[in-house]
ROMI-154908 format. One record per residue: residue in three letters; x, y, z of N, C-alpha, C, O, CB in turn. Coordinates in steps of 0.001 Angstrom, whole numbers, padded with zeros to 6 digits, always signed. Glycine has a CB too. Layout:
N
ALAXYZXYZXYZXYZXYZ/...
This chain:
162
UNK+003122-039445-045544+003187-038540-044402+002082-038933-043422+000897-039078-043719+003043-037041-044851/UNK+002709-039109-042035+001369-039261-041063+000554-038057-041247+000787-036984-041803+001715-039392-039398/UNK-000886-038721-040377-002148-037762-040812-001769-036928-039159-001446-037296-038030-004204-038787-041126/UNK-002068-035515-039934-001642-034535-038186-002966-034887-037254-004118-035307-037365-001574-032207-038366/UNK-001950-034397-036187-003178-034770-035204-004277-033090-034792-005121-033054-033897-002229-035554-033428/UNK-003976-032077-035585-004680-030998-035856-005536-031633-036735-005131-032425-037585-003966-029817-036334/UNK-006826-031300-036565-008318-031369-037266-008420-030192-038850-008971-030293-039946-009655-030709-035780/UNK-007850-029494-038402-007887-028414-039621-006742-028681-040996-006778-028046-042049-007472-026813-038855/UNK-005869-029656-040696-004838-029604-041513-004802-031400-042244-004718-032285-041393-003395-029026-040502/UNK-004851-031753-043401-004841-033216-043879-003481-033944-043920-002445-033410-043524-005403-033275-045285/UNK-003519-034699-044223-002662-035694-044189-000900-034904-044885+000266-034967-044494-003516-037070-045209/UNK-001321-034499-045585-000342-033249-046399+000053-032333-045903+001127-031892-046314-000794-032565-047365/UNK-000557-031735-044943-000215-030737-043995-000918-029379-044531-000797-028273-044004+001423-030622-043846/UNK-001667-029682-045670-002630-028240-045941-003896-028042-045493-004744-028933-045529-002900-027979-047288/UNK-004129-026775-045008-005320-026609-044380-006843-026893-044923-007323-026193-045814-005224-025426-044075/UNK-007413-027749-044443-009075-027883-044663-010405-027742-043715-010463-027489-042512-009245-029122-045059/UNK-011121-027911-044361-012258-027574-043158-013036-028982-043089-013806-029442-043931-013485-026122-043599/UNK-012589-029607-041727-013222-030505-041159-014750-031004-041614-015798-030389-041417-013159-030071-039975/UNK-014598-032161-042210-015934-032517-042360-016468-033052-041298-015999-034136-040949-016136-033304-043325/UNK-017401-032554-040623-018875-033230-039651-019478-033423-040221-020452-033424-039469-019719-032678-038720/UNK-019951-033712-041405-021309-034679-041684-021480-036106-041027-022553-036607-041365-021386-035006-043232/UNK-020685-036953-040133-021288-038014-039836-021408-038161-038273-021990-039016-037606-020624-039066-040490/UNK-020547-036866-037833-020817-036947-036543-022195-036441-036217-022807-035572-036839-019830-036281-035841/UNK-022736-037333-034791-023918-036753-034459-024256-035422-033740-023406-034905-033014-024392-037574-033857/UNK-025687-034751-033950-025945-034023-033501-026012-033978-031935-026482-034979-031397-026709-033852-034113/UNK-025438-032533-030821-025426-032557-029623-025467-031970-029105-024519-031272-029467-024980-032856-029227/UNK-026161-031201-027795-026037-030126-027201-024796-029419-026895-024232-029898-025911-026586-030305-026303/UNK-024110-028288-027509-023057-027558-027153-022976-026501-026807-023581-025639-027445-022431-027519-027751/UNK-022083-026091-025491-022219-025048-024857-020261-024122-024619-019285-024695-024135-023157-025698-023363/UNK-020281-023189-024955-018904-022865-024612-019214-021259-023598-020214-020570-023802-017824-022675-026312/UNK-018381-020982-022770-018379-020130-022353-016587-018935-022384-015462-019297-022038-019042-020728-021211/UNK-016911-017908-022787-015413-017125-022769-015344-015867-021847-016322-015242-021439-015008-016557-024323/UNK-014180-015625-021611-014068-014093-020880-012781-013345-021662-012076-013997-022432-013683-014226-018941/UNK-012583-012201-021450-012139-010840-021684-012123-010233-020520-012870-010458-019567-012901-010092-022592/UNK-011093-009299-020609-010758-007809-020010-010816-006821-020276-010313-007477-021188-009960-007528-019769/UNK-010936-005404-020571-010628-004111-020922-010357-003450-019676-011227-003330-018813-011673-003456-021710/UNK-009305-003060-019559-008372-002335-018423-008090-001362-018632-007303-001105-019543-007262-002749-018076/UNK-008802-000160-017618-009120+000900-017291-008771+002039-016305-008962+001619-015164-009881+000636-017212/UNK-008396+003134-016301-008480+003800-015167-009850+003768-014458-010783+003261-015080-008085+005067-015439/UNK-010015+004142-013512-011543+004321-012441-012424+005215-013432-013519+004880-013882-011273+005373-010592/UNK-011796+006332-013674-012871+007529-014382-013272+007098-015586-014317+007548-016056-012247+009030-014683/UNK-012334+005935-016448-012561+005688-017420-014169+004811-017923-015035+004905-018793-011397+005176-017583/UNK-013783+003840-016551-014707+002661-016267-016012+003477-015854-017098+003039-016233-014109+001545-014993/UNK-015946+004855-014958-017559+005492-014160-017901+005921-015708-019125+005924-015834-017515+007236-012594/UNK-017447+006170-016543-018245+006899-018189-018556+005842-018366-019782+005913-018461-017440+007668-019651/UNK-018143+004400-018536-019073+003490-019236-019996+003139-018567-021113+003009-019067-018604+002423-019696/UNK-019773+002922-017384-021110+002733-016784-022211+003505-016232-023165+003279-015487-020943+002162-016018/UNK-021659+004659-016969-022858+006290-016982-023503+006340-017564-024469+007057-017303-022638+007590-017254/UNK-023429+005445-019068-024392+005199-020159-024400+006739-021017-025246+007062-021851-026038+004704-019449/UNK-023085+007673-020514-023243+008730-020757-021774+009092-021523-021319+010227-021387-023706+009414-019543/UNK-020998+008015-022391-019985+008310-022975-020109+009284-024219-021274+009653-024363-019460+007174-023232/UNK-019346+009735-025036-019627+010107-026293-020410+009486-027273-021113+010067-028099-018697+010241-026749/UNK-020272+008391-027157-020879+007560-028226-022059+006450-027846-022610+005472-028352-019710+006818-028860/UNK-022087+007189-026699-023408+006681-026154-023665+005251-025343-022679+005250-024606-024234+006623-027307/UNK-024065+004584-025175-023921+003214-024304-022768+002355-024302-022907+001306-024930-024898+002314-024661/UNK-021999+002495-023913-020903+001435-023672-021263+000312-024204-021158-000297-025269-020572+001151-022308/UNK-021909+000156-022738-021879-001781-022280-023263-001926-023167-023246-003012-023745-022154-002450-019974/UNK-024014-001449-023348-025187-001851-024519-024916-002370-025603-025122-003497-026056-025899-000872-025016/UNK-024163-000963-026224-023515-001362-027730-022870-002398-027830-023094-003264-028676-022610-000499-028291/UNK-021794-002446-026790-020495-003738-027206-021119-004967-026719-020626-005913-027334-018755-003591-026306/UNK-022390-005522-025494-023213-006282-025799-023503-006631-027234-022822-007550-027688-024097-005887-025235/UNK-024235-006167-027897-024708-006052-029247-024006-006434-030497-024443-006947-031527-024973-004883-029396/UNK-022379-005923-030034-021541-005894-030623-021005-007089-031135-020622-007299-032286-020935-005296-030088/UNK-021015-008181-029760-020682-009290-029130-021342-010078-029917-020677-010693-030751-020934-009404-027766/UNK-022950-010303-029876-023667-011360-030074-023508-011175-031674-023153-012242-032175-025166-011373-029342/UNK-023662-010161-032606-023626-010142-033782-022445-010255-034518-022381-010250-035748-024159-009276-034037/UNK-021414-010367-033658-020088-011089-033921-019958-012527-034070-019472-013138-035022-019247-010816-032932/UNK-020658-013163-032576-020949-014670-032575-021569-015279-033902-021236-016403-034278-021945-014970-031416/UNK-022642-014364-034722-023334-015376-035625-022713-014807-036789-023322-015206-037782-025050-015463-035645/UNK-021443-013789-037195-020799-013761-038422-019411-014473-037907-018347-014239-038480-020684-012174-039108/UNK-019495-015289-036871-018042-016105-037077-017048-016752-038102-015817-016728-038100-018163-016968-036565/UNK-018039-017414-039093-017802-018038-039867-017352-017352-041151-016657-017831-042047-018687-018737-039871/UNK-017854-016208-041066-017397-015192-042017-016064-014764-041800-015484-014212-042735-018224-014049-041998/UNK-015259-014994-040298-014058-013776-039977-012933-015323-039821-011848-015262-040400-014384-012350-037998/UNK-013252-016474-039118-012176-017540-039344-012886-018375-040574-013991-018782-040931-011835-018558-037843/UNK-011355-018353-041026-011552-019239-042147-011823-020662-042524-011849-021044-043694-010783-019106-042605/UNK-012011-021388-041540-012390-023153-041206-013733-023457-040694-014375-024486-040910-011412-023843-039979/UNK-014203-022096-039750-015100-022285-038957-016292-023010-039959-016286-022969-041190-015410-020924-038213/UNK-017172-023589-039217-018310-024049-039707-019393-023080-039425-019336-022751-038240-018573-025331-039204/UNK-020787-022238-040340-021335-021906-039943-022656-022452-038855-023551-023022-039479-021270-021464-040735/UNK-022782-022395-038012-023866-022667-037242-025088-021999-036949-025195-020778-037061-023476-022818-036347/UNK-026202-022896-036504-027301-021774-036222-027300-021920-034514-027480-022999-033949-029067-022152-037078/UNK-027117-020924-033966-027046-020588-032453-027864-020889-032097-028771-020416-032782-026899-019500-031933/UNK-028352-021678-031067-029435-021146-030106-029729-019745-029254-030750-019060-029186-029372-021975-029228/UNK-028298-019582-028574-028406-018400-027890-026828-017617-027692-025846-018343-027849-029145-018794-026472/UNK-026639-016389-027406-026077-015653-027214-026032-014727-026260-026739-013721-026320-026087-015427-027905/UNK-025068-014999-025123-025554-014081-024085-024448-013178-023942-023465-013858-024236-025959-014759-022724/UNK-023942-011625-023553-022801-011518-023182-023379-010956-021927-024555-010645-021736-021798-010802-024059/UNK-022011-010845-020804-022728-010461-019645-021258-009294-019454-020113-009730-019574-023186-011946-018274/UNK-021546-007801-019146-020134-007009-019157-020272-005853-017948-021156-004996-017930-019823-006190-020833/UNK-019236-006003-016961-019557-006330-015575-018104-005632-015156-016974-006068-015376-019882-008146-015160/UNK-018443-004588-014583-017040-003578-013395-016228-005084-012986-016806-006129-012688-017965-002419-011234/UNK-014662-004862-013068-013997-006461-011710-014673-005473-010726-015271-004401-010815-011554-006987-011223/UNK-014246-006456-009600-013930-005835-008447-013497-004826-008045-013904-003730-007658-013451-006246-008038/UNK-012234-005555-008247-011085-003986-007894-011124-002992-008841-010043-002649-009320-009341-004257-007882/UNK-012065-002489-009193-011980-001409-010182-011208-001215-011401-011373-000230-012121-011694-000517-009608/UNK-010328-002185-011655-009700-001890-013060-010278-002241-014331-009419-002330-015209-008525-002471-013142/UNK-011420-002463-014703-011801-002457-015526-013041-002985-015680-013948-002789-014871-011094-002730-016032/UNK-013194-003978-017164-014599-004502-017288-014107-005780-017543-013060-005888-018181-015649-003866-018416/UNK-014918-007123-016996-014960-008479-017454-016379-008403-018444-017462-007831-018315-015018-009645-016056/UNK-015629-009508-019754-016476-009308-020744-017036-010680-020463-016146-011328-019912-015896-008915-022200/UNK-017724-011131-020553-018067-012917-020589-019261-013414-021745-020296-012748-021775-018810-013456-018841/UNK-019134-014437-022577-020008-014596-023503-020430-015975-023314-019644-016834-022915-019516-014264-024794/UNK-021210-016128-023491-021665-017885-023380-022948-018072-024817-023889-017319-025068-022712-018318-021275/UNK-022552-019268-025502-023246-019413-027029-023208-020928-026758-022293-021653-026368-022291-018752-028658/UNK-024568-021194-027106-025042-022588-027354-025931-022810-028730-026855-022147-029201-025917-023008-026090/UNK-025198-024155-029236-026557-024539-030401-026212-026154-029876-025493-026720-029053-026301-024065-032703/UNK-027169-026469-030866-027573-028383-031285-026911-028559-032608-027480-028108-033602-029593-028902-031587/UNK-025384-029375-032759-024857-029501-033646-023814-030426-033497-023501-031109-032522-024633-028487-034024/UNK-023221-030322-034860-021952-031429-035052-020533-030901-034614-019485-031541-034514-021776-031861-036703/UNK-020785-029500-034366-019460-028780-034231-019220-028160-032991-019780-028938-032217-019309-027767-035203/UNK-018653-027083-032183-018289-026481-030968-018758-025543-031510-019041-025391-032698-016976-026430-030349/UNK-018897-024637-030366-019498-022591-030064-018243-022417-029686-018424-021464-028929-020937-021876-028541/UNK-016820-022674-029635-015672-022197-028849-015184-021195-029481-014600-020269-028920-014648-023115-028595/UNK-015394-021289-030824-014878-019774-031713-015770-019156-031144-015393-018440-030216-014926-019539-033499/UNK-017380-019186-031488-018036-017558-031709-018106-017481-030113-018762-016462-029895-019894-017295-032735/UNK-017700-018143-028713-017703-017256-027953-016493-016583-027729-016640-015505-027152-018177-017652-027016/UNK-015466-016862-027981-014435-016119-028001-014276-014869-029433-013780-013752-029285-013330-017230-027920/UNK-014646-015234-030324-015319-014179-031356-016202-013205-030101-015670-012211-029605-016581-015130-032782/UNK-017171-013526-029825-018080-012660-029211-017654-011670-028076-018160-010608-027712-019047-013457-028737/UNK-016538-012376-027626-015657-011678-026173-014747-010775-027077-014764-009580-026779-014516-013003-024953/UNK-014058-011100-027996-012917-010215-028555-014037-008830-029528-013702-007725-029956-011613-011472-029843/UNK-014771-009223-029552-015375-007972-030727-016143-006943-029445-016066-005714-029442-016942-008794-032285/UNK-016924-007829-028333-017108-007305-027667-016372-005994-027054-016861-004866-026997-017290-008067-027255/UNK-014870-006464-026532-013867-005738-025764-013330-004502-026795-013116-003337-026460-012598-006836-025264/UNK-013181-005068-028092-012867-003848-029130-013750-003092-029289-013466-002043-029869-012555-004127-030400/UNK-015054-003296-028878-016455-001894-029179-016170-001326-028021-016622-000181-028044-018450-002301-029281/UNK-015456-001642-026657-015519-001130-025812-014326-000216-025700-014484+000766-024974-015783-001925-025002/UNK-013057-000382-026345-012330+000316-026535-013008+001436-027466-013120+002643-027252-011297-000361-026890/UNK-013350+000804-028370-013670+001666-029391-014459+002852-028980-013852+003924-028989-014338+000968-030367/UNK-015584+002850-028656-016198+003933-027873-015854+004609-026634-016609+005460-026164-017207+003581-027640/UNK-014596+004235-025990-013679+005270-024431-012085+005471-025226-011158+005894-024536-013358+003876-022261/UNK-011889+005191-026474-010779+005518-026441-010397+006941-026771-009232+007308-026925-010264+004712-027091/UNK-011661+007863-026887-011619+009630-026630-010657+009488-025135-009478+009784-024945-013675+010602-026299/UNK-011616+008953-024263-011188+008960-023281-010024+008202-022485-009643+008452-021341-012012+008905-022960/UNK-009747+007631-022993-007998+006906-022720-008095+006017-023731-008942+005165-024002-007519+005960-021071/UNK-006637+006509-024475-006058+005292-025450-005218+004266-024743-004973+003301-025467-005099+005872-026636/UNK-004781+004209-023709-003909+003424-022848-004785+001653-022090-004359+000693-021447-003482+004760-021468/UNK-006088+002049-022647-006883+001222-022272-006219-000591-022490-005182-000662-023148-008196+001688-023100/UNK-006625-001519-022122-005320-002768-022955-006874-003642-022755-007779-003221-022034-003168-003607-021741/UNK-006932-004750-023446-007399-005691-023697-006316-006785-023354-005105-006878-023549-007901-005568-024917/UNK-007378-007655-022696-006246-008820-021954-007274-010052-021220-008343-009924-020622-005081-007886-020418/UNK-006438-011308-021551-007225-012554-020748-008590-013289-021663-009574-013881-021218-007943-011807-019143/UNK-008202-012986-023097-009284-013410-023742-008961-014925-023528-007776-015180-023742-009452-012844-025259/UNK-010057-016444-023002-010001-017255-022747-010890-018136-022696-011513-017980-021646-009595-017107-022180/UNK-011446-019348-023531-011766-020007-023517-012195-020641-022069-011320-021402-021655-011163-020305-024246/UNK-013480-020501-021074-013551-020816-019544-014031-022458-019395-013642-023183-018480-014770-019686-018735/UNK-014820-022822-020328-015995-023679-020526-016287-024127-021966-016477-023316-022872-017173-022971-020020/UNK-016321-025876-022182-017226-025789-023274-017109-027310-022565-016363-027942-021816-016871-025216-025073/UNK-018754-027509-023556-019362-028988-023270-019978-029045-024148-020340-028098-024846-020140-029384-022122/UNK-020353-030799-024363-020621-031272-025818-019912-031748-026553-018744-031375-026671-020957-030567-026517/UNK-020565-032920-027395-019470-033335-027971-018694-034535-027658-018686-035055-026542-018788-032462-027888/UNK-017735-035160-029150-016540-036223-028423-015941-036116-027012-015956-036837-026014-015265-036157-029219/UNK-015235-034542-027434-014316-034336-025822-014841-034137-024484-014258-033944-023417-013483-033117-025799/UNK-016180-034236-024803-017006-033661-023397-016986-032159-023503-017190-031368-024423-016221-034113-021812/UNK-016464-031983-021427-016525-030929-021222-015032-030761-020627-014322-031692-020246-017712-030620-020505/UNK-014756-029625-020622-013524-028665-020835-013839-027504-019880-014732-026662-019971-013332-028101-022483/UNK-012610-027706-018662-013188-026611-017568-011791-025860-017303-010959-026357-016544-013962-027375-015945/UNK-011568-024603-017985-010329-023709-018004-009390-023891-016684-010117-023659-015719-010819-022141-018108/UNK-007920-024247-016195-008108-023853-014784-008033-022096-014303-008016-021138-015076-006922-024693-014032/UNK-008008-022077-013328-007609-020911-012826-006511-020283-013399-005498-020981-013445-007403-021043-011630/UNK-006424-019066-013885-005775-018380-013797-004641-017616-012719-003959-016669-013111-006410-018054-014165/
C-alpha cells in the first residue's frame, strides 16, 4: 500500500503520532480566530464585567491559554509542547454582533502551535457561551480558523480572506 500523504496515518492507513525527533528545532508561530454571535444586550453584559458569573472576557481569556497548554491531552496525535507564549485577545466586531476571539501561541520546536491555537480559540468561545448563556441560549459560535502560522518545513501559511 502507498504511504498516505496525511502525516498522522502510516503506510497501512492506521493512525500514529508523527515522529519529530530528527527534525530541527524552529521558531513557530500560529495565529487563530473565533466568533460568538450575539444580540447587542447580550455582548454590553460581557463587556460590563458584570455578568452572572462574573468576567466574561477575563475568564474565557484564561480559559483559552490553559486550554493551549492541555492540548495534547484533548487531540489524540498532538505532540506535547512547551509554549513560549499565549496570548488571547477578545474584542466587540464592529458591527456589534458579537465577540472576535483571536489566539496567537508560539514555542521553539519540532512541531506547529496550529492545534493549541485553535484549541485556545474554541475553549475560549465555549467559556464565553458558557457564562451568557443565562442570558441567551441562541448565542452560535462560528469562523473558528486557522489565520497564520510560520515555522517550519512549510514556512508560513497566510489564511485568505474570508
Amino acid at each position: 500500500m502507498p504511504a498516505s500523504p496525511l502525516s498522522h496515518f502510516d503506510a497501512e492507513g492506521r493512525a500514529h503520532m508523527v515522529d519529530v525527533g530528527a527534525k530541527p528545532e524552529t521558531r513557530r508561530m500560529a495565529l487563530a480566530e473565533g466568533l460568538v454571535l450575539m444580540s447587542a444586550a447580550t455582548l454590553a453584559l460581557a463587556a460590563s464585567g458584570r455578568a452572572a458569573k462574573g468576567d466574561v472576557l477575563g475568564t474565557a481569556r484564561l480559559a483559552g491559554i490553559m486550554a493551549a497548554k492541555r492540548t495534547a491531552d484533548l487531540i489524540p496525535l498532538c505532540h506535547p509542547l512547551p509554549l513560549s507564549s499565549v496570548a488571547l485577545d477578545l474584542a466587540p466586531l464592529a458591527d456589534g454582533r458579537g465577540l472576535r476571539v483571536e489566539a496567537r501561541v508560539t514555542t521553539t520546536g519540532r512541531t506547529g502551535v496550529e492545534m493549541e491555537a485553535l484549541t485556545a480559540v474554541t475553549v475560549a468561545c465555549l467559556t464565553v457561551y458558557d457564562m451568557l448563556k443565562a442570558a441567551e441560549k441562541s448565542m452560535r459560535i462560528e469562523g473558528i480558523r486557522l489565520l497564520v502560522k510560520e515555522g517550519g518545513k512549510s514556512g508560513r501559511f497566510e489564511a485568505p480572506a474570508p
